[in-house]
C-alpha atoms as an extended CHARMM CRD file, in Angstrom:
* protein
*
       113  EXT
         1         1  UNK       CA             14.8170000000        1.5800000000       -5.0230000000  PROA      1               0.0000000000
         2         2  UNK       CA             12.8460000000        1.5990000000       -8.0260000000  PROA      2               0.0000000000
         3         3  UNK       CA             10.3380000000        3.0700000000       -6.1120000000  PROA      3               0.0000000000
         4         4  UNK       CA             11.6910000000        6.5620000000       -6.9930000000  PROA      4               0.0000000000
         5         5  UNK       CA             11.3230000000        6.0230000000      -10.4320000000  PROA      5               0.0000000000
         6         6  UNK       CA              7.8490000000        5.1360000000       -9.5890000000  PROA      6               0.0000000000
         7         7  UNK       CA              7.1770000000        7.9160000000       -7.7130000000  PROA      7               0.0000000000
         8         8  UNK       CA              8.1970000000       10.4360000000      -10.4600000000  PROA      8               0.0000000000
         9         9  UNK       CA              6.1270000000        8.0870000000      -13.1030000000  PROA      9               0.0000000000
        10        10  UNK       CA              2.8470000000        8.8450000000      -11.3960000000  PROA      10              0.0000000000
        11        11  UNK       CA              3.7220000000       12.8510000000      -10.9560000000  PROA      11              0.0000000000
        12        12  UNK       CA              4.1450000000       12.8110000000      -14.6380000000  PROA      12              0.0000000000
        13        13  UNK       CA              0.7890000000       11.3400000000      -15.0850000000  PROA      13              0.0000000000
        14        14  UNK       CA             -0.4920000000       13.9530000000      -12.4530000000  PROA      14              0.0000000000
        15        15  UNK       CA              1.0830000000       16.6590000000      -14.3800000000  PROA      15              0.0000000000
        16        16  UNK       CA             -0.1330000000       15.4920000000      -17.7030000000  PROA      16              0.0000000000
        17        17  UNK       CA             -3.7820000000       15.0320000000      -16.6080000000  PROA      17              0.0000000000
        18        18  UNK       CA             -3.3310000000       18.9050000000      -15.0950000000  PROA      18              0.0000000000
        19        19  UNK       CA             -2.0520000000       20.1810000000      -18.3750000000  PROA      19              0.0000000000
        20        20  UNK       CA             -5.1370000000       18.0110000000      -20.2890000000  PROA      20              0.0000000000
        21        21  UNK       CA             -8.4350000000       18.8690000000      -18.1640000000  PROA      21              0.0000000000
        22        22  UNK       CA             -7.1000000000       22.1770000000      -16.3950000000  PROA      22              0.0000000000
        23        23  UNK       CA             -6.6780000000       21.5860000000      -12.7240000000  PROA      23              0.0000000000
        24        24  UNK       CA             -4.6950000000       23.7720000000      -10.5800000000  PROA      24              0.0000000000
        25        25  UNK       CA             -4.1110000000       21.3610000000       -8.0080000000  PROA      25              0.0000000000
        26        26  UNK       CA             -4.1990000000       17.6540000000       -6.5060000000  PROA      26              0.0000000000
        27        27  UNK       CA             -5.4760000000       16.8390000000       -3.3930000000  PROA      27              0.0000000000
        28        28  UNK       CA             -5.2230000000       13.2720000000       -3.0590000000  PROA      28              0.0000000000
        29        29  UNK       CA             -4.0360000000       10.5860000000       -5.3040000000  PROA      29              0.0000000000
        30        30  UNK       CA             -5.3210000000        6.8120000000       -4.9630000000  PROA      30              0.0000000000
        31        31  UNK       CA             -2.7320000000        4.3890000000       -6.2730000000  PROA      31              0.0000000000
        32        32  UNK       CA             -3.7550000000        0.3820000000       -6.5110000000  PROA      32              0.0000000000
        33        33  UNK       CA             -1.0380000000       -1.7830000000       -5.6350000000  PROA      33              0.0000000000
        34        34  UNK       CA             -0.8190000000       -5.4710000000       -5.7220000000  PROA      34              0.0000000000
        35        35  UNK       CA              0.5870000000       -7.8350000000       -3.3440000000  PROA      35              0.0000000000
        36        36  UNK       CA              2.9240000000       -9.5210000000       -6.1370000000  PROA      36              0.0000000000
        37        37  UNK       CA              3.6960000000       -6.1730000000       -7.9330000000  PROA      37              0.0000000000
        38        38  UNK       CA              7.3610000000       -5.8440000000       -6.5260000000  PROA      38              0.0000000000
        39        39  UNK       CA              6.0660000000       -2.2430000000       -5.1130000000  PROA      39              0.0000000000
        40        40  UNK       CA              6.7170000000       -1.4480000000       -1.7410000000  PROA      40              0.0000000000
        41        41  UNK       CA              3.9830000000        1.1600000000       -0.4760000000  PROA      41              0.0000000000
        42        42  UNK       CA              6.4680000000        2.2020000000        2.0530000000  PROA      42              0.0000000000
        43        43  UNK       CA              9.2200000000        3.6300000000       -0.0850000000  PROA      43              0.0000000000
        44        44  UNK       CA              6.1900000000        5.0510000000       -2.1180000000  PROA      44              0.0000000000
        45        45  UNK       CA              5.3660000000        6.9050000000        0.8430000000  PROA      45              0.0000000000
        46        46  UNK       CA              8.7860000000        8.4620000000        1.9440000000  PROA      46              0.0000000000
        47        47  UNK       CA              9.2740000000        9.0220000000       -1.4490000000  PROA      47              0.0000000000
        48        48  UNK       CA              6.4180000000       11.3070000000       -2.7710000000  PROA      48              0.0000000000
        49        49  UNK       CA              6.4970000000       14.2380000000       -0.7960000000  PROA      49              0.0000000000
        50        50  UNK       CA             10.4970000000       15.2430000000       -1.4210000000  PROA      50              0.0000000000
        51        51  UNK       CA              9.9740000000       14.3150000000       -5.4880000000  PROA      51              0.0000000000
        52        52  UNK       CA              6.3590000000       16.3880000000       -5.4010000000  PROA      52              0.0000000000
        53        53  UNK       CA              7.5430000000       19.6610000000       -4.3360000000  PROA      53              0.0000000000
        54        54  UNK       CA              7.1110000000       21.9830000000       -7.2650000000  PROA      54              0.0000000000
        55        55  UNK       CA              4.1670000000       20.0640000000       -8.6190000000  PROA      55              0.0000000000
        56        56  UNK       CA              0.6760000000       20.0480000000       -8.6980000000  PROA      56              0.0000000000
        57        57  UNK       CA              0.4230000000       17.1230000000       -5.8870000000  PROA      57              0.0000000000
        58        58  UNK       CA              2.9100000000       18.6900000000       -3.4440000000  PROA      58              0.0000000000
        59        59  UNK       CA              0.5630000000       18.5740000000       -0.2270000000  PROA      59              0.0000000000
        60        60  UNK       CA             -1.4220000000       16.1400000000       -2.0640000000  PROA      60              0.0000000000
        61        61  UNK       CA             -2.6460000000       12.8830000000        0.4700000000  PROA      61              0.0000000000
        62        62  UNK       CA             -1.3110000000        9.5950000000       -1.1820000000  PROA      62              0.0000000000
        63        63  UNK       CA             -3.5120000000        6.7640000000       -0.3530000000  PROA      63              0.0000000000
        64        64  UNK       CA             -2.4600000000        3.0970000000       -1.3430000000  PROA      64              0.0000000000
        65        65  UNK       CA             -5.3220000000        0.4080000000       -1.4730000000  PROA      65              0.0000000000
        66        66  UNK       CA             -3.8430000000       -2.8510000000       -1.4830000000  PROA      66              0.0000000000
        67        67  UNK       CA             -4.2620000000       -5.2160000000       -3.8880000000  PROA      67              0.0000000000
        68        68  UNK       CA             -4.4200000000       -9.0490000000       -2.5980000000  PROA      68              0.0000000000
        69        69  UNK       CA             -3.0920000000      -12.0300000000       -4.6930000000  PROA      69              0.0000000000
        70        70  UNK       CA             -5.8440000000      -14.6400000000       -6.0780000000  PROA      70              0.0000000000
        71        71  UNK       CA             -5.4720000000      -17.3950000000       -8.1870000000  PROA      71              0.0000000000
        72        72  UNK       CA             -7.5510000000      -19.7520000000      -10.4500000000  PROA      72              0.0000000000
        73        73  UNK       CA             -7.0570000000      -22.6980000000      -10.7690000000  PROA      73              0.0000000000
        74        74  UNK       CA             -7.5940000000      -24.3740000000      -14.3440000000  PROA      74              0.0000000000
        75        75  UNK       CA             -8.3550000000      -27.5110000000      -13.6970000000  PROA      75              0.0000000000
        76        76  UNK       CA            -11.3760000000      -27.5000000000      -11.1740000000  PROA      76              0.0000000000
        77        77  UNK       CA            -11.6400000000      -23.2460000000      -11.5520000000  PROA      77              0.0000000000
        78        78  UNK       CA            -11.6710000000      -22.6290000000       -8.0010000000  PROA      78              0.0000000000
        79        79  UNK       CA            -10.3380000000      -18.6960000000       -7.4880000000  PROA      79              0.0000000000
        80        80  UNK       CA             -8.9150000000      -17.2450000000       -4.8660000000  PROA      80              0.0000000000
        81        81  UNK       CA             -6.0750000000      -16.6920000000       -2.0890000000  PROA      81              0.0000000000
        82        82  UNK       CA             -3.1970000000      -19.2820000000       -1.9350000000  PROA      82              0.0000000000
        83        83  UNK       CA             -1.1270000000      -19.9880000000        1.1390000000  PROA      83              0.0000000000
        84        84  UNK       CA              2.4470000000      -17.9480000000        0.7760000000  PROA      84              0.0000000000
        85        85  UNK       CA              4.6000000000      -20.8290000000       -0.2030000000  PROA      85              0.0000000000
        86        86  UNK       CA              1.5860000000      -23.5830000000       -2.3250000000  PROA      86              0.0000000000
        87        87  UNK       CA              1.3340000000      -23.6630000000       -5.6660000000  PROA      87              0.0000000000
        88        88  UNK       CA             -1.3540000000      -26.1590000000       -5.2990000000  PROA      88              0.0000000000
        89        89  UNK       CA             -5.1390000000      -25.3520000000       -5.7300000000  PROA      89              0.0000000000
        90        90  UNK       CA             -6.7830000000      -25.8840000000       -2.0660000000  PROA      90              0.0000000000
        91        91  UNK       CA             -9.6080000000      -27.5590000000       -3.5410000000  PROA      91              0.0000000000
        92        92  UNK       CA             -8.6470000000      -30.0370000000       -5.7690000000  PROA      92              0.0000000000
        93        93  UNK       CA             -4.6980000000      -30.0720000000       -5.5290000000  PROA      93              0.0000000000
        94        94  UNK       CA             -3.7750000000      -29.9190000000       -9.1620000000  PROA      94              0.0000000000
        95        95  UNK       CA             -0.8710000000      -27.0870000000       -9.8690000000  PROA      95              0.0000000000
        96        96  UNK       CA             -2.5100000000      -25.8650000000      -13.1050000000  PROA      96              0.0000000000
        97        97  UNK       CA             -2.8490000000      -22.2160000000      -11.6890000000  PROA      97              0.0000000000
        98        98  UNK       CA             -2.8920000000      -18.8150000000      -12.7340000000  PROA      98              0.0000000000
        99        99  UNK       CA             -2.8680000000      -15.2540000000      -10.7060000000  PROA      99              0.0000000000
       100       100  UNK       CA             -5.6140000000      -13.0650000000      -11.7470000000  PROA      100             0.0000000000
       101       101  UNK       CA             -4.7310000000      -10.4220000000       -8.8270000000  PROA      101             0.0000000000
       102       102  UNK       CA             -2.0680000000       -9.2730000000       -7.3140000000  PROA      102             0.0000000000
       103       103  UNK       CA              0.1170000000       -7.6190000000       -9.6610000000  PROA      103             0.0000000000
       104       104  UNK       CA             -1.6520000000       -4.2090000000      -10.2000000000  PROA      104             0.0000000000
       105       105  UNK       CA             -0.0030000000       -0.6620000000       -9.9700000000  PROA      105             0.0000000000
       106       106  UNK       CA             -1.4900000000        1.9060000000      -10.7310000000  PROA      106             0.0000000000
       107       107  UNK       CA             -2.9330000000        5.7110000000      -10.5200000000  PROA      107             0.0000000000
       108       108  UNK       CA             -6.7630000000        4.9440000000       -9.4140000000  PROA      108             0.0000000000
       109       109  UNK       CA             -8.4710000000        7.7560000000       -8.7140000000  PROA      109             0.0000000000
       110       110  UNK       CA             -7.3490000000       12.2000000000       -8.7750000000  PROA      110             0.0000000000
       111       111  UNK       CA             -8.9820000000       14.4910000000       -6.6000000000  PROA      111             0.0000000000
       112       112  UNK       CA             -8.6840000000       17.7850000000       -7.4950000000  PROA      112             0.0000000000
       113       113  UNK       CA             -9.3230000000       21.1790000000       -7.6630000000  PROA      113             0.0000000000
């Protein structure tokens, strides 16, 4: 249920950004979230508009790009998805790999007024 927390994080950011460039009002905020980042868009959803009332995003749209995981691999550098449950690089097998997507969170993109 961290989510909450979450929630509240990025109407702080909203509300600091208002205070710092002088909007009135948010009319959509774009949050990235990756497929590994322990966030579940869901809960972000059901979430926002109760902790946004009294804010300048209440009404706001949330949208939620996903993020997919993709990996390198270090020995032959092929990069990319992995089946769920390998941690083997589909190319040349070896289990020298890193994620270089899939763990992002975070506020993308404002639109305001």
């Amino acid at each position: 249920m961290h989510e909450l927390a979450l929630t509240e994080g990025i109407l702080s950011i909203v509300e600091q950004e208002g205070k710092k460039n002088g909007f009135s009002r948010v009319l959509e905020i774009t949050l990235k979230v990756g497929e590994f980042s322990g966030v579940i868009p869901e809960c972000l959803r059901e979430f926002f508009p109760i902790a946004s009332k009294g804010t300048l995003a209440e009404g706001a749209a949330l949208v939620i790009t996903p993020v997919p995981a993709a990996f390198r691999c270090l020995s032959c550098g092929f990069e990319g998805p992995l089946p769920r449950h390998t941690a083997c690089c589909p190319d040349c097998g070896g289990s020298a790999i890193r994620m270089v997507s899939g763990r992002e969170f975070f506020v993308e993109n404002l639109k305001v007024e």
